[in-house]
C-alpha positions as a printed NumPy array, in Angstrom:
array([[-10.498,  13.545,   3.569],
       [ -8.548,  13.291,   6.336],
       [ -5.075,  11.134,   6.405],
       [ -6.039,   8.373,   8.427],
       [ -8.999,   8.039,   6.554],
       [ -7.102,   7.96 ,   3.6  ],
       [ -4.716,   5.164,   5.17 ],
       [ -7.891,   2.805,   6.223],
       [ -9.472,   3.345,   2.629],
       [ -6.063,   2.444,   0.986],
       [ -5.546,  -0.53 ,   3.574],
       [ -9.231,  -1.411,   2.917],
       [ -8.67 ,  -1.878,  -0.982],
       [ -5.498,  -4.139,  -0.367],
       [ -8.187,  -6.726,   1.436],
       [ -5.714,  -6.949,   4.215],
       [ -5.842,  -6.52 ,   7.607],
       [ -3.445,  -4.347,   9.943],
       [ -0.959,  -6.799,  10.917],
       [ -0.94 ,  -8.006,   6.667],
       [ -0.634,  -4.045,   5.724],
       [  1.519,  -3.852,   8.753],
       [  3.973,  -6.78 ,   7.586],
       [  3.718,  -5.836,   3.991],
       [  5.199,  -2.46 ,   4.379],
       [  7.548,  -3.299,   7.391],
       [  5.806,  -0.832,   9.28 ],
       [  5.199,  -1.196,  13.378],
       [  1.778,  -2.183,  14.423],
       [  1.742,   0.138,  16.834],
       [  2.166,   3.015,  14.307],
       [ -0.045,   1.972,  11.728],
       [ -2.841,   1.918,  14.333],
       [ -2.283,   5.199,  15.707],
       [ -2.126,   6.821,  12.492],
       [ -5.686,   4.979,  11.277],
       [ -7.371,   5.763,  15.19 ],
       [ -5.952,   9.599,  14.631],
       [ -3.525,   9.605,  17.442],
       [ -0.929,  10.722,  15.335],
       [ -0.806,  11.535,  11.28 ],
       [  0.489,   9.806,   8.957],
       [  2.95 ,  12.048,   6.303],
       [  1.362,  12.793,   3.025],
       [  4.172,  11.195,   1.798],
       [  4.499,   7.72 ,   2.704],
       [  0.249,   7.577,   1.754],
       [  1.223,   8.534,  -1.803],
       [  4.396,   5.801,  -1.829],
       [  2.289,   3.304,  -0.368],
       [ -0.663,   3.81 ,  -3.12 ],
       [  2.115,   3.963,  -5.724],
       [  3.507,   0.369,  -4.652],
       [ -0.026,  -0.864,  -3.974],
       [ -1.003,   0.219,  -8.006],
       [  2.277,  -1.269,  -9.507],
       [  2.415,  -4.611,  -8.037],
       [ -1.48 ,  -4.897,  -8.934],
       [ -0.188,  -3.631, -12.385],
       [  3.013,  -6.299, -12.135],
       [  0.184,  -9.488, -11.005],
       [ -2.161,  -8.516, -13.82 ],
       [  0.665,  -8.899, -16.283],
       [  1.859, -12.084, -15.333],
       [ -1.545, -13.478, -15.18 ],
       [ -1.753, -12.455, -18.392],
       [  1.448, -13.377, -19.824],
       [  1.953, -10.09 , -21.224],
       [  4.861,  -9.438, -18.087],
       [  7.511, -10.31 , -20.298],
       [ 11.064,  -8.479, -19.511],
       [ 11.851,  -6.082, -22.579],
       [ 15.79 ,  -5.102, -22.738],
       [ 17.715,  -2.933, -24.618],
       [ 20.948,  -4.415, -26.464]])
């Protein structure tokens, strides 16, 4: 798969649009749509950061949903 399909599949599974995705990440608009219409390619990089931030806050609104969120520290 190439990387800008990878980018629209991750962007697709957020359920946001570009300008959300765009505004989420702080990245230009501009940018983001040339690296999902091919015009330029996206690092390999910044698609596995973004999929990384995109798991853990799913992982971080799960657990306070469930209550289960709570802060553990070490005395």
């Amino acid at each position: 798969m190439e990387a800008k399909d990878e980018l629209r599949k991750l962007r697709e599974s957020t359920g946001m649009n570009r300008k959300e995705f765009c505004e989420y990440f702080e990245i230009p608009y501009m940018t983001e749509t040339d690296w999902e219409l091919g015009n330029r390619r996206v690092p390999q990089y910044l698609l596995r950061l973004m999929a990384y931030k995109i798991e853990t806050e799913k992982l971080a609104d799960k657990r306070n949903k469930d209550g289960k969120g709570e802060e553990v520290t070490n005395r």
